[in-house]
N, CA and C of each residue as an Amber inpcrd file, in Angstrom:
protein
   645
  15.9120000  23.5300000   3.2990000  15.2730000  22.2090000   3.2300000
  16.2880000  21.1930000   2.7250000  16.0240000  20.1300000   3.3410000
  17.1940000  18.7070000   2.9470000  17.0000000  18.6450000   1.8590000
  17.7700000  17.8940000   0.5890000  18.0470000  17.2110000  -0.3550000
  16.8070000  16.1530000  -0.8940000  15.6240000  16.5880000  -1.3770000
  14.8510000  15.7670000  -1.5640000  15.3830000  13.9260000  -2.3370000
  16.4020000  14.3730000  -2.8970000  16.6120000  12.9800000  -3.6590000
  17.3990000  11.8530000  -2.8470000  17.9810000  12.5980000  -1.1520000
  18.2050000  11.5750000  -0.5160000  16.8860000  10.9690000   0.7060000
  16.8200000   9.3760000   0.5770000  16.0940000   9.0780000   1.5080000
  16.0850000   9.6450000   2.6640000  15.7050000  10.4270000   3.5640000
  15.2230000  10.5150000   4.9530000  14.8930000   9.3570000   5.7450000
  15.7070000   9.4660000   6.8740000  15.4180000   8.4210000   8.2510000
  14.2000000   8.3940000   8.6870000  13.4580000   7.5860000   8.6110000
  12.2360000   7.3260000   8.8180000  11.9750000   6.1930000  10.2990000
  12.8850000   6.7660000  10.9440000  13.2580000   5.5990000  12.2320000
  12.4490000   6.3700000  13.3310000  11.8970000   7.4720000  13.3200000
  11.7000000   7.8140000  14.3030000  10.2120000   7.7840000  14.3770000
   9.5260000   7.7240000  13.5460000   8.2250000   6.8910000  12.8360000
   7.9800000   6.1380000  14.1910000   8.8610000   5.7270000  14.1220000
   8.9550000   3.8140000  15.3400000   8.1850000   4.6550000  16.7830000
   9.1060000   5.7040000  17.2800000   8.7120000   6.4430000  18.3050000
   7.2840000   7.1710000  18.7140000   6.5000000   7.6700000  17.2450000
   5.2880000   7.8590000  17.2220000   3.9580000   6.9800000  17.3010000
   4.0060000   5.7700000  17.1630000   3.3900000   4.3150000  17.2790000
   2.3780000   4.4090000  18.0610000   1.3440000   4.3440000  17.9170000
   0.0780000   4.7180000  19.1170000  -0.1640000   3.4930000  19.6540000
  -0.0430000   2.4480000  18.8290000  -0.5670000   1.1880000  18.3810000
  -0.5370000   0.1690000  17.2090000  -0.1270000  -1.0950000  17.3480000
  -0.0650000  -2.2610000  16.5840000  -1.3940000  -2.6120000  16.7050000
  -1.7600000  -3.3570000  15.1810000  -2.8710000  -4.0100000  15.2420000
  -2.8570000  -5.0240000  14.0880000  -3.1900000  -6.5380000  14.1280000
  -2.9740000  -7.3180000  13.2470000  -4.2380000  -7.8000000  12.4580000
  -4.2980000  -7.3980000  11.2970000  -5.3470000  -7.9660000  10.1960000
  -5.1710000  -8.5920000   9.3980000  -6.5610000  -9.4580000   9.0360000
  -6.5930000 -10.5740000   7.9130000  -6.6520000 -10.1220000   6.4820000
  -6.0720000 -10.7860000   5.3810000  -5.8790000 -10.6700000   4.3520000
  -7.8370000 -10.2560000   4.3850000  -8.0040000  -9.4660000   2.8260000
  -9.2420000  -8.7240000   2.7420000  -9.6260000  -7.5390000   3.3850000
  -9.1050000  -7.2990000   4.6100000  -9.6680000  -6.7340000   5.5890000
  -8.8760000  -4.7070000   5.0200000  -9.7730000  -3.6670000   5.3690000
  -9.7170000  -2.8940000   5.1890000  -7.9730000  -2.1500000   6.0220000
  -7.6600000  -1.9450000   5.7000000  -6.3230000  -1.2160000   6.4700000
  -7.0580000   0.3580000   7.1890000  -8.0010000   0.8710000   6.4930000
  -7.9450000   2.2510000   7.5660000  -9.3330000   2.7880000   8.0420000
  -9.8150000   3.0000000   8.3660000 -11.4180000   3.2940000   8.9910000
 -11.9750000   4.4000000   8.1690000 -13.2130000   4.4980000   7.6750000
 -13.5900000   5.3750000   6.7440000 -14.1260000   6.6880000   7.4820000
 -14.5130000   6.4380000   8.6010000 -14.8660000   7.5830000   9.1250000
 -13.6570000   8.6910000   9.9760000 -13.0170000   7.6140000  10.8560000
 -11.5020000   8.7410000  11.3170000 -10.2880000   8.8340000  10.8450000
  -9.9920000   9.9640000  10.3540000  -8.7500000  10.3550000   9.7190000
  -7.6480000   9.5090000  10.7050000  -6.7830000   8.8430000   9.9550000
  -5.7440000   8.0120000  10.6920000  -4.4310000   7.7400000   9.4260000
  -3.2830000   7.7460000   9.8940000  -1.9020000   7.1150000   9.4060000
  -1.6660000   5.8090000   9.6020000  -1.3550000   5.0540000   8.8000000
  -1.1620000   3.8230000   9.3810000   0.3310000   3.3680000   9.0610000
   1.3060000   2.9950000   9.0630000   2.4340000   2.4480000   8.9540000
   2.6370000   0.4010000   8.8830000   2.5640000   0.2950000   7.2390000
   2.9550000  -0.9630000   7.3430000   4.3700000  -2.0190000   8.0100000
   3.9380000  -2.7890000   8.5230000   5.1540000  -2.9340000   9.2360000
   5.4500000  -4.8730000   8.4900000   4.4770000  -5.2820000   8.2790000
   4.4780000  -6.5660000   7.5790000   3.5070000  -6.9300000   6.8410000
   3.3940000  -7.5290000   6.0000000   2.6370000  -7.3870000   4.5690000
   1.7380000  -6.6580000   3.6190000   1.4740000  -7.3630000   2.5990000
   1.0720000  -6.4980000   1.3400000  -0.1780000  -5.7100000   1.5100000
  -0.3370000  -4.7940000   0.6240000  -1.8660000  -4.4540000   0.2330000
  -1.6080000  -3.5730000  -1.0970000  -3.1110000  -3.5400000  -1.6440000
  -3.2190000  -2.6450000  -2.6220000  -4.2320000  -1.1260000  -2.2640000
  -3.9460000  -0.3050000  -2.9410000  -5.0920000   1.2850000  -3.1420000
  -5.6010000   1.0570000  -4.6460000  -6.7590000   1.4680000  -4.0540000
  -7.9640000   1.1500000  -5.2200000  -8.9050000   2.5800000  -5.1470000
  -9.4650000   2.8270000  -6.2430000 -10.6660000   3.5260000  -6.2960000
 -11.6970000   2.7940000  -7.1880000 -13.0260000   2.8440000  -6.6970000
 -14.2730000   2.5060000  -6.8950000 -14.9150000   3.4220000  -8.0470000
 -15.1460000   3.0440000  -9.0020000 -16.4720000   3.8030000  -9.7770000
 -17.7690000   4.0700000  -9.0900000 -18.8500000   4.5590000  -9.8270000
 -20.0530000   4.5010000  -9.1120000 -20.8020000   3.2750000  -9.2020000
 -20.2070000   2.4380000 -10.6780000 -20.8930000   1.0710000 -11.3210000
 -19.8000000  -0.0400000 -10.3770000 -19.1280000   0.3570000  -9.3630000
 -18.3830000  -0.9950000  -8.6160000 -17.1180000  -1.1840000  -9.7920000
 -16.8460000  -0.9840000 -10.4750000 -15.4870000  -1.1780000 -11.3490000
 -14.8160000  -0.4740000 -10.5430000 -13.6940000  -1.4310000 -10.4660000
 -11.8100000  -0.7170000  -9.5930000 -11.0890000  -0.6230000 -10.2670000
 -10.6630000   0.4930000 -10.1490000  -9.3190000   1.0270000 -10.6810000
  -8.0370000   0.9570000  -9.2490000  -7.0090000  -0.4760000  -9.4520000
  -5.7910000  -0.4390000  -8.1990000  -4.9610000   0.8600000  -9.4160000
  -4.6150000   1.4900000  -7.7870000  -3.6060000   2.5940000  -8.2840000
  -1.8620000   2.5520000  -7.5170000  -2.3780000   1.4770000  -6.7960000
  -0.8570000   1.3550000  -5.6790000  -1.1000000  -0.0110000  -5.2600000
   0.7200000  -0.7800000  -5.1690000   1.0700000  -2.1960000  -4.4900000
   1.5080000  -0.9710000  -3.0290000   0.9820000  -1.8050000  -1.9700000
   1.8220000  -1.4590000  -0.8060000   2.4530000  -2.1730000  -0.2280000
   3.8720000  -1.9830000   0.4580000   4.2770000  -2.7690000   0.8750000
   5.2270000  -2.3390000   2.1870000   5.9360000  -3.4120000   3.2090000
   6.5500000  -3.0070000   4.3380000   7.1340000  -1.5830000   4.2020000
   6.8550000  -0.5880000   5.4310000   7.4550000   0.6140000   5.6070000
   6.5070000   1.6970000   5.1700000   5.5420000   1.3630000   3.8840000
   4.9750000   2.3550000   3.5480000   3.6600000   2.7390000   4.1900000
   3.4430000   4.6790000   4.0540000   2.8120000   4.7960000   5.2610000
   1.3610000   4.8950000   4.0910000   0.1860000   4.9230000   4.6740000
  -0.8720000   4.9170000   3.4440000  -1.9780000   5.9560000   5.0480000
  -2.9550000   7.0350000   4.6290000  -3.3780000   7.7600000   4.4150000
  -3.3280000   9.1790000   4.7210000  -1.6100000   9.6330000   4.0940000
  -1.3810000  10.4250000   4.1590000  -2.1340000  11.4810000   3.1020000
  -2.5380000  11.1980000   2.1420000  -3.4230000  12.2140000   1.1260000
  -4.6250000  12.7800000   1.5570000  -5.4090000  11.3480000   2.3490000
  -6.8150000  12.0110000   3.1400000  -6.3190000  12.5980000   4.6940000
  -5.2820000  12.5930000   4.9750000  -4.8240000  13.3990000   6.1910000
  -4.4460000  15.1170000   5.9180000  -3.7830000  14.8880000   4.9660000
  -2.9520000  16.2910000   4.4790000  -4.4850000  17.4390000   3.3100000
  -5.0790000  16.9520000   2.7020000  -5.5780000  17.0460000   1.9410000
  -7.4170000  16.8540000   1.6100000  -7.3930000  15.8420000   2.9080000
  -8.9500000  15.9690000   3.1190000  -8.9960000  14.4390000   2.5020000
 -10.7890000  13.8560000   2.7490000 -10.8470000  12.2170000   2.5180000
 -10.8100000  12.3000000   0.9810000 -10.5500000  11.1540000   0.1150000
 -10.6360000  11.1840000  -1.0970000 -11.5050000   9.6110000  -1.3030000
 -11.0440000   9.4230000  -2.4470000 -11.8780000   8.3430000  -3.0220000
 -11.2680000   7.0290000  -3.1560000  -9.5840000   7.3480000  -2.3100000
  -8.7680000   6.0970000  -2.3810000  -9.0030000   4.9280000  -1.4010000
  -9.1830000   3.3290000  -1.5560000  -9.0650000   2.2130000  -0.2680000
  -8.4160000   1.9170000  -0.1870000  -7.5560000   1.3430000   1.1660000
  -7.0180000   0.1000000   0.7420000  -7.3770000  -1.2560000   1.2160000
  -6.8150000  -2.4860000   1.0110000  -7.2860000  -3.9840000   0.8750000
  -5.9450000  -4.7640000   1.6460000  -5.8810000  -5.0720000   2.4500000
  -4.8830000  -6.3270000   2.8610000  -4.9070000  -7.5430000   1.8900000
  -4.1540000  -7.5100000   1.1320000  -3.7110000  -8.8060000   0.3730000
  -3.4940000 -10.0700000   0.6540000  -2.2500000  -9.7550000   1.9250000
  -1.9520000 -10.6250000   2.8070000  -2.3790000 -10.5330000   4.4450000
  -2.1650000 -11.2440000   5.3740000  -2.2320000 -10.7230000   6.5710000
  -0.9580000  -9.9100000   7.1040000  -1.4260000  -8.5960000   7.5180000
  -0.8530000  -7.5170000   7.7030000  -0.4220000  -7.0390000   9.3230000
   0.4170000  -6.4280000   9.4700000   0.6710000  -5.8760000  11.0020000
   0.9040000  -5.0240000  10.8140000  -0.0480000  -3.5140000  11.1500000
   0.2770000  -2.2010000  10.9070000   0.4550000  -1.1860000  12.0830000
   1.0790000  -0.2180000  12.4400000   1.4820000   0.3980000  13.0640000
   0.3920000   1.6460000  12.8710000  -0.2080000   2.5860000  13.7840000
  -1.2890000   3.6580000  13.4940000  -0.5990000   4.7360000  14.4520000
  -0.7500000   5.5140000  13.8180000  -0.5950000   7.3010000  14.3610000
  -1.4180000   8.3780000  14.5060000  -1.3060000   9.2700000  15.3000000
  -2.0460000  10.3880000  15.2010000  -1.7080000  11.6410000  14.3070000
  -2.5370000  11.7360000  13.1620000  -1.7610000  12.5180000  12.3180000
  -1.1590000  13.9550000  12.8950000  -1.9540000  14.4700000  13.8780000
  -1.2590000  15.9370000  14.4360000   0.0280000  15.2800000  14.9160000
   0.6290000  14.3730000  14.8450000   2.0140000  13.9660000  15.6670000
   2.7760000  14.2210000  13.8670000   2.7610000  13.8700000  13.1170000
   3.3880000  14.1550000  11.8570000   3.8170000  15.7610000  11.8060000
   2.9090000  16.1790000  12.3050000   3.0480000  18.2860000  12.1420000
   4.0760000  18.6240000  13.2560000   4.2710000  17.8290000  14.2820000
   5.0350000  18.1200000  15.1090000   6.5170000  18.4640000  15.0790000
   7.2060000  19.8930000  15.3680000   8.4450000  20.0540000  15.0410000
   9.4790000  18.6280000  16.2760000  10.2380000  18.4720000  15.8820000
  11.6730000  17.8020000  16.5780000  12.8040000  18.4620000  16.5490000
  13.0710000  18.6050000  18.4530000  14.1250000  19.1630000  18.3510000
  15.7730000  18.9210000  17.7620000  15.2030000  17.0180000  18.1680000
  16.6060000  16.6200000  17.5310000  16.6400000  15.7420000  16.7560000
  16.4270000  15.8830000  15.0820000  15.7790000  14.3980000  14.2890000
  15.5800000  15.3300000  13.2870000  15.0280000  14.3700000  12.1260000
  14.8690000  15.2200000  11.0110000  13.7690000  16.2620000  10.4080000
  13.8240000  16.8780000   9.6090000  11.9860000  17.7280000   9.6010000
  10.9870000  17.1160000   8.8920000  10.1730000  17.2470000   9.9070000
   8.8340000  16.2010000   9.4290000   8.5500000  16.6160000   7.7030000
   8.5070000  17.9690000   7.8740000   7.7730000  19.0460000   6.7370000
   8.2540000  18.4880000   5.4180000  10.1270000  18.0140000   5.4140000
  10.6010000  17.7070000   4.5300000  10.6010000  16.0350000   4.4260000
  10.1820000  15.3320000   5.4630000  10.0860000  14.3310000   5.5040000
   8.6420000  14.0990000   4.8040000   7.6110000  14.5380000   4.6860000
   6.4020000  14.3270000   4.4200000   6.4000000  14.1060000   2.7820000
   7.2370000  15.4090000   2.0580000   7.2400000  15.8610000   1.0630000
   8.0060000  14.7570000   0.0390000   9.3680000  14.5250000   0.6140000
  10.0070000  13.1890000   0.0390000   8.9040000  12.0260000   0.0890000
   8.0010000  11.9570000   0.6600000   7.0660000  10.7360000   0.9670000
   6.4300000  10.5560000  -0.2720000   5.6370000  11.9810000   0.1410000
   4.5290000  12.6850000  -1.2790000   4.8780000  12.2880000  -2.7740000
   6.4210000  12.5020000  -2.6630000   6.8380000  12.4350000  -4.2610000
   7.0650000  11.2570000  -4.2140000   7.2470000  10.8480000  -3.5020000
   8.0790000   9.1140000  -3.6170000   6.7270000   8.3760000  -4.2630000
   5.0770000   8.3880000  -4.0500000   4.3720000   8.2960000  -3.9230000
   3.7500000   8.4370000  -5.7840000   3.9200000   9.7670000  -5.9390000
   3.9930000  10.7430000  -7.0000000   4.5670000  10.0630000  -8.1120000
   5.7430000   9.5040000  -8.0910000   6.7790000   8.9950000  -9.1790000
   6.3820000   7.7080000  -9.3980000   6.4480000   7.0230000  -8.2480000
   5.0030000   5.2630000  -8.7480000   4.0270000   5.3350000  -9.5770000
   3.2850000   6.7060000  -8.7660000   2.0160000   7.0590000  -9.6370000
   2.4640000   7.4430000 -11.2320000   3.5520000   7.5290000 -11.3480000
   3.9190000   8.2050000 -12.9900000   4.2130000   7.0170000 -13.6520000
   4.5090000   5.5560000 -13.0450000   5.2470000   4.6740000 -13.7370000
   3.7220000   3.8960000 -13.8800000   2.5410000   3.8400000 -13.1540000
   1.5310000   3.3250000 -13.3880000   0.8720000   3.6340000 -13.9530000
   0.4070000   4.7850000 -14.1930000   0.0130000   5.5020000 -15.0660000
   0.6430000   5.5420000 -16.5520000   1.5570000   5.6300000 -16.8750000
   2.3100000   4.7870000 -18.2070000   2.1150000   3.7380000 -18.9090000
   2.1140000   2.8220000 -18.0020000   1.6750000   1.5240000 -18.0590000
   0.1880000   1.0530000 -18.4330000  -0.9260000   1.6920000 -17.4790000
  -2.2240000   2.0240000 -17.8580000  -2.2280000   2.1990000 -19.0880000
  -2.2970000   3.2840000 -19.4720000  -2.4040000   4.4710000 -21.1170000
  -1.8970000   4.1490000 -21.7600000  -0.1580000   3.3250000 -22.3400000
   0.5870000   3.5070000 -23.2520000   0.7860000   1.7390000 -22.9350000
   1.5520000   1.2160000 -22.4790000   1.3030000  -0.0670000 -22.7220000
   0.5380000  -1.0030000 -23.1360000   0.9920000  -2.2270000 -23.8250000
   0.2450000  -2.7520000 -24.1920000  -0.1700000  -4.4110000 -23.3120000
  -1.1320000  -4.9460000 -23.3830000  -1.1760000  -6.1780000 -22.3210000
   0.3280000  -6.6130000 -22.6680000   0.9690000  -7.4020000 -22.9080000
   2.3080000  -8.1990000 -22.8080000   3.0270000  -7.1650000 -21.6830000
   3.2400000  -5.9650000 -22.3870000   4.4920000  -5.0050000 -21.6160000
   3.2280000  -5.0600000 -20.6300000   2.1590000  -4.3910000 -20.3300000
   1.9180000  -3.9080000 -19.0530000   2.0710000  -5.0100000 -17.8840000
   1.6620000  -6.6970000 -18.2570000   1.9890000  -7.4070000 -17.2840000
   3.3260000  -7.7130000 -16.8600000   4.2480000  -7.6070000 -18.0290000
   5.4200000  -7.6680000 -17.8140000   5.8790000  -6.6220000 -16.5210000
   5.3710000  -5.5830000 -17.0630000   5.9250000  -4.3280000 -15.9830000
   5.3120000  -4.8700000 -14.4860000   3.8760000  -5.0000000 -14.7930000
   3.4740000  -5.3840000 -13.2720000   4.4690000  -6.5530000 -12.2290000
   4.5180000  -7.3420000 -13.0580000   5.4760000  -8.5900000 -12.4530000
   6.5000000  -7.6570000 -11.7640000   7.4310000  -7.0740000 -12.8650000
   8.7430000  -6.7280000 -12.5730000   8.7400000  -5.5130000 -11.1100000
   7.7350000  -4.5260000 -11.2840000   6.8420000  -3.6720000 -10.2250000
   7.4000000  -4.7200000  -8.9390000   6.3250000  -5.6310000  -8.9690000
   6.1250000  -6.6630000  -7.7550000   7.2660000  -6.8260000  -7.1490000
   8.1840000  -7.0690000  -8.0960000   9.6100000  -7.9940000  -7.8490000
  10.5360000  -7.0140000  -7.2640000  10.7070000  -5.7470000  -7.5260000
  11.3300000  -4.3310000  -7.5950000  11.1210000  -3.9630000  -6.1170000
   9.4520000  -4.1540000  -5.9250000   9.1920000  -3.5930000  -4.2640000
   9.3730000  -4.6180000  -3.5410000   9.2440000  -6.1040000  -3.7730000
   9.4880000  -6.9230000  -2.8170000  11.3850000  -6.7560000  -2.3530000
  12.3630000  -6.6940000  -3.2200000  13.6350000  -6.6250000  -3.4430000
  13.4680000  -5.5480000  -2.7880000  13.1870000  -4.2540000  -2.3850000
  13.4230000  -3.3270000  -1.5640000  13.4510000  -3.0960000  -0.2090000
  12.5130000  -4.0520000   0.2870000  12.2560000  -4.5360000   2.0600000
  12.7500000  -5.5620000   2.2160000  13.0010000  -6.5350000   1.1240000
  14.4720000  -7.4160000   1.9710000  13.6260000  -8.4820000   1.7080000
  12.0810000  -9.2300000   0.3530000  11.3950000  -9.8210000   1.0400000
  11.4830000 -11.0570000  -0.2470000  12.7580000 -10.9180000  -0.7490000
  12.9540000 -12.0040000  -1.8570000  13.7140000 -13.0470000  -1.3380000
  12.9540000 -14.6820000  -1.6310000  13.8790000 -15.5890000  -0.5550000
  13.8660000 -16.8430000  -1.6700000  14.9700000 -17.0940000  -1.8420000
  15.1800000 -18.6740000  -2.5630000  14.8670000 -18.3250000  -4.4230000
  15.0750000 -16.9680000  -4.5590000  14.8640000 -16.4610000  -5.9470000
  13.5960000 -16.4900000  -6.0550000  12.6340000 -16.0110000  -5.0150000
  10.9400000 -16.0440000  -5.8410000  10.7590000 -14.4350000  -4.7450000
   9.3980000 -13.9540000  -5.3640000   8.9900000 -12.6890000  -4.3550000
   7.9150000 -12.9350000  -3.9090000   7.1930000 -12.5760000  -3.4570000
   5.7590000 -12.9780000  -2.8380000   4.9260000 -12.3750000  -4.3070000
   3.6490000 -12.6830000  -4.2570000   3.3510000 -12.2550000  -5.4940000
   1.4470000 -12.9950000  -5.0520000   1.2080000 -12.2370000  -4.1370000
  -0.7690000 -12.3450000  -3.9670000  -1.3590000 -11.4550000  -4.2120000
  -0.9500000 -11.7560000  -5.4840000  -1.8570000 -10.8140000  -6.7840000
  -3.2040000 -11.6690000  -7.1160000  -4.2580000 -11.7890000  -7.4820000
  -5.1720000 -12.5420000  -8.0080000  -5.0540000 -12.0330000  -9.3380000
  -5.5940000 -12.8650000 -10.6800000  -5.3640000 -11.9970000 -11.8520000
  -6.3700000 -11.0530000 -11.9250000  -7.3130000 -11.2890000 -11.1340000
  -8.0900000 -10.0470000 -11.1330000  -7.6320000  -8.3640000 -10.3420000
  -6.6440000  -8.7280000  -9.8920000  -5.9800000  -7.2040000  -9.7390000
  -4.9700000  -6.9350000 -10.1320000  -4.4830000  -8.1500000 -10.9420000
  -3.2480000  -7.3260000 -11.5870000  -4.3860000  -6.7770000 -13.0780000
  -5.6060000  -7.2480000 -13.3110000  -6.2800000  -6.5220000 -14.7560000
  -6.7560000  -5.5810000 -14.1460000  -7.2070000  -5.4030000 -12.5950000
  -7.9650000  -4.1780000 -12.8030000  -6.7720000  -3.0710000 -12.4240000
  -5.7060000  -3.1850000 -12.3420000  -4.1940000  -2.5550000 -12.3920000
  -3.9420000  -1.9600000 -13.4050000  -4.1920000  -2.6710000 -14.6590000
  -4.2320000  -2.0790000 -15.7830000  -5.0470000  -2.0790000 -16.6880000
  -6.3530000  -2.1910000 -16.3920000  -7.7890000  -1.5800000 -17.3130000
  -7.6900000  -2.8940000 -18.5680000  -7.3140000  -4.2810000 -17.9350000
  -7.5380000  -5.1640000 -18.7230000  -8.8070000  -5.9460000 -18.7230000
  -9.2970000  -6.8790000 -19.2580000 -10.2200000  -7.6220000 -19.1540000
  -9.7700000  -8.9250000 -18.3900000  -9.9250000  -9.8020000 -17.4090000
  -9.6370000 -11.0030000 -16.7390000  -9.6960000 -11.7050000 -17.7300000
 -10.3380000 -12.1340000 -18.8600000  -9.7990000 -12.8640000 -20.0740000
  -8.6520000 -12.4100000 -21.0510000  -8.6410000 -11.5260000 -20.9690000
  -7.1660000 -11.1390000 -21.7710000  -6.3520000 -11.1170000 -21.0900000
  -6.0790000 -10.6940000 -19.5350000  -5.5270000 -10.6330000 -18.4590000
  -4.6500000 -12.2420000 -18.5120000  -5.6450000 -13.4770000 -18.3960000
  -5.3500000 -14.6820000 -18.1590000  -4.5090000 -15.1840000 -19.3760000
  -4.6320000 -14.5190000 -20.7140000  -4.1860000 -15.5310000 -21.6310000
  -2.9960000 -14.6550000 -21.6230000  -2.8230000 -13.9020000 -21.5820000
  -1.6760000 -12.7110000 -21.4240000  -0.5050000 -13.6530000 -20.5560000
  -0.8490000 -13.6940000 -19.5280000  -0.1220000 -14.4500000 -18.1590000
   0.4640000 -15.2530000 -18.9510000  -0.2990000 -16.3520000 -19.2510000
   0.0250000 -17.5360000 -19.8170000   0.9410000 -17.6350000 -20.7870000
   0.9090000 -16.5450000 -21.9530000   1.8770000 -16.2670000 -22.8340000
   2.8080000 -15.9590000 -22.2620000   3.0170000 -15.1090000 -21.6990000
   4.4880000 -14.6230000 -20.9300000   5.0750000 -15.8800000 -20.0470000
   4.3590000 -16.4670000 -19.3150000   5.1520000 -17.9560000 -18.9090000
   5.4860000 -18.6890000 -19.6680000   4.9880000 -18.8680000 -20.7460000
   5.1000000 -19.9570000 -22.1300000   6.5950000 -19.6610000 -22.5840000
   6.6420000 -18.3350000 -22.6580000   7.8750000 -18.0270000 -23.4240000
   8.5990000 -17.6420000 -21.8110000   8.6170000 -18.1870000 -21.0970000
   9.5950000 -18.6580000 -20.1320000  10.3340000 -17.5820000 -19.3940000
   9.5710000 -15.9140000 -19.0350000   9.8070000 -14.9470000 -18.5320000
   9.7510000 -15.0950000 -17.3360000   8.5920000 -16.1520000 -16.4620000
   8.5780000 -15.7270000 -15.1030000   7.3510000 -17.1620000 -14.4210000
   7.5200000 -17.5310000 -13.8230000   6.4800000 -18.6260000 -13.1240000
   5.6490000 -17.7630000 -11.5480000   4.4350000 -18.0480000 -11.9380000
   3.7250000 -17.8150000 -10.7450000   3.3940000 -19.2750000  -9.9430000
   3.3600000 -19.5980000  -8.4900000   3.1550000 -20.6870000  -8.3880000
   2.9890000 -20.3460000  -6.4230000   2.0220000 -21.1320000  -5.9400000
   2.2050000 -20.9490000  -4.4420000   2.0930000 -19.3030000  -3.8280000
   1.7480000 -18.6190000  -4.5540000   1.8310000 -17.0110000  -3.9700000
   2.8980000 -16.6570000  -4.3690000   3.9510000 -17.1520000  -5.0330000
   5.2490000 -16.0080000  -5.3500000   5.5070000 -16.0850000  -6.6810000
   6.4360000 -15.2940000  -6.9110000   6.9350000 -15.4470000  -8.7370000
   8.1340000 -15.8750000  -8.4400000   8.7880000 -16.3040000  -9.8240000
   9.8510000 -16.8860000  -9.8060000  10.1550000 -15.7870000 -10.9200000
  11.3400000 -15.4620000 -11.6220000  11.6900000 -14.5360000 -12.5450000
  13.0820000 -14.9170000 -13.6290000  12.8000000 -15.5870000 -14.5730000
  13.8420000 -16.4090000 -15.2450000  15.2290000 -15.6730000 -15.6490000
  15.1430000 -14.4730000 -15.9500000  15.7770000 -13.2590000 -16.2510000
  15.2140000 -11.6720000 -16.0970000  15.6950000 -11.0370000 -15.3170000
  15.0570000  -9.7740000 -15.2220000  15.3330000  -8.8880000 -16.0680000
  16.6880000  -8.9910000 -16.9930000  17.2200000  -7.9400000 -18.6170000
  15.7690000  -8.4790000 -19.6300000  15.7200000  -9.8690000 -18.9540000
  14.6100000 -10.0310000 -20.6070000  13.3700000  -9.8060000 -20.0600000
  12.8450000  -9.6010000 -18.5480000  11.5830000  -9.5460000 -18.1120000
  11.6820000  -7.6680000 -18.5480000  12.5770000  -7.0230000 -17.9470000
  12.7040000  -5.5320000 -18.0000000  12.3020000  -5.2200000 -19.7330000
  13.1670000  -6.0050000 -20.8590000  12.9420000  -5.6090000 -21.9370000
  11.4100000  -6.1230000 -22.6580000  10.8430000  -7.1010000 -22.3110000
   9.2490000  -7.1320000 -22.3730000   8.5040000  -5.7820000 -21.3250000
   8.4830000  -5.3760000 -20.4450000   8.0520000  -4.2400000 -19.8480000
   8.2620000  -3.3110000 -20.9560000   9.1070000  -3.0460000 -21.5390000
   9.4410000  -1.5500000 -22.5770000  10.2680000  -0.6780000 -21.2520000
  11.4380000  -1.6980000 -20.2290000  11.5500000  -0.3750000 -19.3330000
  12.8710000  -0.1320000 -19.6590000
């Protein structure tokens, strides 16, 4: 098996494509009844789970490239959604095409698995953040989160990142209250860490945004 800690080419993804389909911000990314892959190809969303009382718990930012329902494919349906943030253009697959060996390209098997963990290790940095942080660091982290994945797809322009967060999901991100959530924000701009404005952030320093995170 390949080297899990190097990225895998994920180009051939492109070749499996059943179908493009373009949705509006709000709008559900995957159908609840048929098991499906979807491949983001342009903008945001979040994964959420629902209580039984309607309280959300977001457990994932998604963003360009990443594929989202690989857990209820591999593993059976679970209790995860996701939400278009922005308006989205996603790419859909047939998951038996993922199982498929290639004769000349890389292995799916090990390709899946780098996915899984890649997936896995977010989940460890959010989960941190949740439990052990405190509001200042956890929004701090969220910002910096934002800024980290936008900087990875290429999607930071004129020093700001996109950032259509409502404060109501960056609190239910981290099990805050939207009033503590809001004055939180506010403090951290006050002391001149980061501006939200128009849908994006701006980020005054990222050593001093990183060292408010606790990262």
């Amino acid at each position: 098996m390949e080297n899990l800690s190097r990225k895998p080419d994920l180009a051939y993804l492109a070749e499996l494509s059943q179908s493009q389909r373009a949705i509006p911000a709000g709008a559900a990314l995957l159908p609840e009844s048929t098991p499906l892959i979807v491949r983001v190809e342009r903008g945001i969303a979040m994964r959420y789970t629902l209580l039984e009382d309607g309280r959300r718990q977001v457990e994932a930012l998604v963003y360009p490239g990443d594929l989202c329902g690989l857990t209820s494919v591999l593993y059976g349906p679970g209790a995860s959604y996701y939400e278009a943030l922005t308006p989205m253009m996603l790419s859909s697959f047939d998951p038996a095409d993922l199982h498929q060996p290639l004769p000349d390209g890389p292995d799916r098997t090990t390709t899946l698995v780098w996915l899984m963990t890649r997936e896995l290790t977010r989940l460890s940095g959010w989960l941190a953040s949740v439990g052990q942080r405190n509001a200042n660091e956890g929004i701090a982290w969220f910002v910096m989160h934002a800024w980290e994945r936008a900087e990875a797809v290429g999607l930071i322009e004129k020093d700001s990142a996109p950032f259509p967060f409502a404060q109501q999901v960056v609190a239910d991100s981290l099990g805050l209250s939207l009033v503590h959530t809001n004055k939180t924000i506010r403090r951290l701009r006050d002391q001149g860490l980061f501006r939200i404005a128009g849908g994006r952030v701006r980020i005054s320093s990222l050593p001093a945004l990183r060292r408010a995170a606790a990262l």
